[in-house]
C-alpha positions as CSV (number, residue, x, y, z in Angstrom):
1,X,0.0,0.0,0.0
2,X,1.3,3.5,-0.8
3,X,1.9,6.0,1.7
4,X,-0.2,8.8,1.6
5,X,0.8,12.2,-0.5
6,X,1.8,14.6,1.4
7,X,0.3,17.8,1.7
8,X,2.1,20.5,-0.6
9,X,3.5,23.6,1.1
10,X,1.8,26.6,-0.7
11,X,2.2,29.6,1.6
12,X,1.4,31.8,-0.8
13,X,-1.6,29.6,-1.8
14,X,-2.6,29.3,1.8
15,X,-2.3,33.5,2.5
16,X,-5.1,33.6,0.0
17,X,-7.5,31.4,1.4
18,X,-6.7,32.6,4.5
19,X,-7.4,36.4,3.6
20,X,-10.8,35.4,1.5
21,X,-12.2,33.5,4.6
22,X,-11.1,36.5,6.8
23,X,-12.8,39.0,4.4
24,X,-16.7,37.0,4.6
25,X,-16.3,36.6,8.1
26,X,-15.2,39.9,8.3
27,X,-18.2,41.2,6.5
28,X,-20.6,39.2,8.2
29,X,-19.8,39.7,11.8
30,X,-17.2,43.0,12.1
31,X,-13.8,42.8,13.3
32,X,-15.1,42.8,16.9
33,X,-17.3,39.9,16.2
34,X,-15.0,37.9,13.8
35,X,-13.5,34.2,15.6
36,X,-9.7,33.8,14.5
37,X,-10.8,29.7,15.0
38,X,-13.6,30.3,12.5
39,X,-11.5,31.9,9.8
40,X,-8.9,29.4,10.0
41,X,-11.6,27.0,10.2
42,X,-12.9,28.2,6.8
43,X,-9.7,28.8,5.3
44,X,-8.6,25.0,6.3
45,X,-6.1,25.5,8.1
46,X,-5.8,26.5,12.1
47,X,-5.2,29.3,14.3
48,X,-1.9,28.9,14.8
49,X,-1.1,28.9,10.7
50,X,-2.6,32.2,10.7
51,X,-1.1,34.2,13.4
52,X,1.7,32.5,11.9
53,X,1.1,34.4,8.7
54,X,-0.8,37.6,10.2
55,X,0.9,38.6,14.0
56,X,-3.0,39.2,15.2
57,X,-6.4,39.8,13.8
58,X,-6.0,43.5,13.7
59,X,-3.5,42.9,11.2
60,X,-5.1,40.6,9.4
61,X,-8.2,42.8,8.9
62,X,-5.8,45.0,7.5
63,X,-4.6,42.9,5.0
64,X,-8.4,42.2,3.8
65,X,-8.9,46.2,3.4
66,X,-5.6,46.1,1.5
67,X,-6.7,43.4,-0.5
68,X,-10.3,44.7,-1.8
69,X,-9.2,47.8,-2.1
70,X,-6.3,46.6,-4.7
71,X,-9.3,45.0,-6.3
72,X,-11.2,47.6,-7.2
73,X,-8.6,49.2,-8.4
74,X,-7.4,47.3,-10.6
75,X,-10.5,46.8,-11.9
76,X,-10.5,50.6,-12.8
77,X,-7.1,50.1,-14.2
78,X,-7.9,48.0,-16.6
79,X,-10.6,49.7,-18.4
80,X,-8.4,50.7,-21.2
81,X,-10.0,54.4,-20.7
82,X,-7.3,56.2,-23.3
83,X,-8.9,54.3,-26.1
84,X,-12.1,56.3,-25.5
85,X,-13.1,59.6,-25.9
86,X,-13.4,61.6,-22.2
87,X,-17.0,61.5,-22.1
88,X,-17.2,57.6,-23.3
89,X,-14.4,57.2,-20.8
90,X,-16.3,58.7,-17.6
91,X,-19.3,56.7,-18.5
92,X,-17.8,53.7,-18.9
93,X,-16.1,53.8,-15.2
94,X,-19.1,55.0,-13.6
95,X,-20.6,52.0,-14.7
96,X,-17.6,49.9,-14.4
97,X,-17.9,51.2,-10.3
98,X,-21.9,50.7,-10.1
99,X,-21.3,47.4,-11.2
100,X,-18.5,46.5,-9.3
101,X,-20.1,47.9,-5.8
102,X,-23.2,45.7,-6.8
103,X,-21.4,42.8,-7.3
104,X,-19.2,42.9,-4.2
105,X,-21.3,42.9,-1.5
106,X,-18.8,41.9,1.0
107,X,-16.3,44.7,0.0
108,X,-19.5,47.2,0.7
109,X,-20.4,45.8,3.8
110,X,-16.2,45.9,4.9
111,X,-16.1,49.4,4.0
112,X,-19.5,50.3,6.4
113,X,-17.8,48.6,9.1
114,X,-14.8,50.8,8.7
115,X,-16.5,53.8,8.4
116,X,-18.6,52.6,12.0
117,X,-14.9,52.5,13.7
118,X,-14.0,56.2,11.6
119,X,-11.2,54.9,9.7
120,X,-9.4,53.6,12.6
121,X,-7.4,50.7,11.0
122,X,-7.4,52.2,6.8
123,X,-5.8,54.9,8.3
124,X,-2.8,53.1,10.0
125,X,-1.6,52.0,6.1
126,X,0.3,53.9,4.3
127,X,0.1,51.4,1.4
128,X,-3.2,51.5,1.1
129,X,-3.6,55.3,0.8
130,X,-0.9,55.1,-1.8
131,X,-2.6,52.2,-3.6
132,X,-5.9,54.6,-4.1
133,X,-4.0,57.3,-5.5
134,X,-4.2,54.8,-8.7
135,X,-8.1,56.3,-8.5
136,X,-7.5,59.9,-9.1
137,X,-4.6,58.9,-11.6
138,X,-6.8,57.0,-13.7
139,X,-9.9,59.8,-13.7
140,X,-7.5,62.5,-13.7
141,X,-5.8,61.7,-17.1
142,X,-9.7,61.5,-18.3
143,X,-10.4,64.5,-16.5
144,X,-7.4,66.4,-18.4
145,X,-8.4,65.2,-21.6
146,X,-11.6,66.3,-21.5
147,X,-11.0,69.9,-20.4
148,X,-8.2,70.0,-23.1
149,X,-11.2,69.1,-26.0
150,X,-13.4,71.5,-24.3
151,X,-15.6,68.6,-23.3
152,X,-15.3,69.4,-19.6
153,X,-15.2,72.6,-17.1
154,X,-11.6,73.9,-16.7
155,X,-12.8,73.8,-12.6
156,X,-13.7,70.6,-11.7
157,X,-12.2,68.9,-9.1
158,X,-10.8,65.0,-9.7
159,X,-11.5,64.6,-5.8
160,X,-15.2,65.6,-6.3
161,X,-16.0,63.4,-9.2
162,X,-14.6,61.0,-7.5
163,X,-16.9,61.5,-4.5
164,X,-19.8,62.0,-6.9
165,X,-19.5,58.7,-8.5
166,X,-18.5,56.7,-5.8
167,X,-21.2,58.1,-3.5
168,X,-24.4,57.1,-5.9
169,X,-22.5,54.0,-6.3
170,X,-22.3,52.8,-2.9
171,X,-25.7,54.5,-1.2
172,X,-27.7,52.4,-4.3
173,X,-26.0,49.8,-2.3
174,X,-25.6,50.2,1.2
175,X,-28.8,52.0,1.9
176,X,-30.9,50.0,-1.0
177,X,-33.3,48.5,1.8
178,X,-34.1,51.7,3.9
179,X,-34.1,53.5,0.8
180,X,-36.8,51.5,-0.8
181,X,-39.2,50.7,2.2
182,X,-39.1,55.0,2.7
183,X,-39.4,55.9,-1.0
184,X,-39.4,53.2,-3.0
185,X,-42.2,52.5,-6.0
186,X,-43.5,50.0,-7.9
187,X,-40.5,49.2,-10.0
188,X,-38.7,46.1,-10.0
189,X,-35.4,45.1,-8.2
190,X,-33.9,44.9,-11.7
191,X,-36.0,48.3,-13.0
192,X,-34.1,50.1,-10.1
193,X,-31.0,49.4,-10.7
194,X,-30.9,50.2,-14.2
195,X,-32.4,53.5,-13.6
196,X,-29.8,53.9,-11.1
197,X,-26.9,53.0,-13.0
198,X,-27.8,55.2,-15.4
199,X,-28.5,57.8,-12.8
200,X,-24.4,57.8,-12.0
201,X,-23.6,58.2,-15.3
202,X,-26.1,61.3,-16.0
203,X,-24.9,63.1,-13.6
204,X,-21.8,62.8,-13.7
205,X,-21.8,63.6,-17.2
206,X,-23.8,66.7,-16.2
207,X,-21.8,67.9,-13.7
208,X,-18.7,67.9,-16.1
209,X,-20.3,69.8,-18.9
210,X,-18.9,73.6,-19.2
211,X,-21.5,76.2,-17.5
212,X,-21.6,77.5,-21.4
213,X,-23.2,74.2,-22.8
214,X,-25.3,73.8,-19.3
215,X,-27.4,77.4,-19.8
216,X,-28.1,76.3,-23.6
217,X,-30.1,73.2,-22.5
């Protein structure tokens, strides 16, 4: 009888899984409420592996903020923006971000919890600061080119439209269930979010245009 294979050492390998079990525990119960046992549990591996890996669970929630935040970034990133024109470009990565906060419930719900504890841990990481910056890069370069065509205001603010975007983006998510019970109508779940998603893009879009072009419509 052959003895059985052994187990292959993938550290890298296991830092993943150990991160993505972190991250849905994360989201579901807090940092507060998250079990070390339980995300080693999930990860298939044991307690000891990870503080092996991660010192502590402080740092270790940490790492997750690191991690979705790369990923929505890179997401950005690889829109391949410069092969649109400016106004194609903005409407193509406010959708790109309405879709992506939609689709990643756990990095919305992550972010809530952060903002609940004011920053405390996002703002004890440099590299995550510095990994956002890739944000404004990529809107400012669209940004720049628009206002050089004469497509855009010369004042607007890459900050701002940033905050504009990313703020219809993540209320249609976070607040989607008090929002509807208060004001919601008879439209479908599906009805809603298209209207939405083309809400972010509108006004966007509107907000951009020169105050010349705005006062002719």
């Amino acid at each position: 009888m052959s003895a059985p294979a052994k187990r292959k050492n993938d550290p890298e390998g296991l830092k993943k899984r150990i991160i993505a079990s972190a991250l849905t525990t994360f989201a579901e119960f807090g940092l507060q409420g998250a079990r070390m046992e339980q995300i080693a549990d999930n990860a298939g591996t044991t307690k000891r592996m990870v503080v092996y890996h991660f010192n502590n669970k402080e740092q270790l929630y940490i790492a997750v903020l690191h991690q979705v935040y790369q990923q929505i970034r890179e997401h950005e990133t690889g829109l391949n923006l410069a092969e649109m024109s400016p106004s194609q470009a903005i409407a193509c990565l406010a959708e790109a971000s309405f879709d992506y906060h939609i689709n990643h419930p756990d990095f919305m719900r992550l972010i809530c919890s952060e903002n609940l504890m004011r920053g405390r841990y996002i703002s004890q990481s440099e590299s995550i600061r510095t990994l956002n910056q890739s944000a404004l890069n990529v809107l400012d370069e669209v940004l720049n080119r628009g206002k050089e065509s004469g497509e855009f205001a010369s004042g607007v603010s890459t900050v701002d439209v940033h905050r504009l975007i990313s703020s219809i983006c993540f209320h249609n998510v976070s607040n989607r269930y008090t929002f509807n019970s208060l004001f919601g109508s008879e439209e479908t779940e599906s009805q809603s979010i298209k209207r939405n998603r083309k809400l972010v893009v509108d006004a966007t879009l509107r907000y951009l245009q020169p105050v010349a072009r705005q006062s002719v419509q």
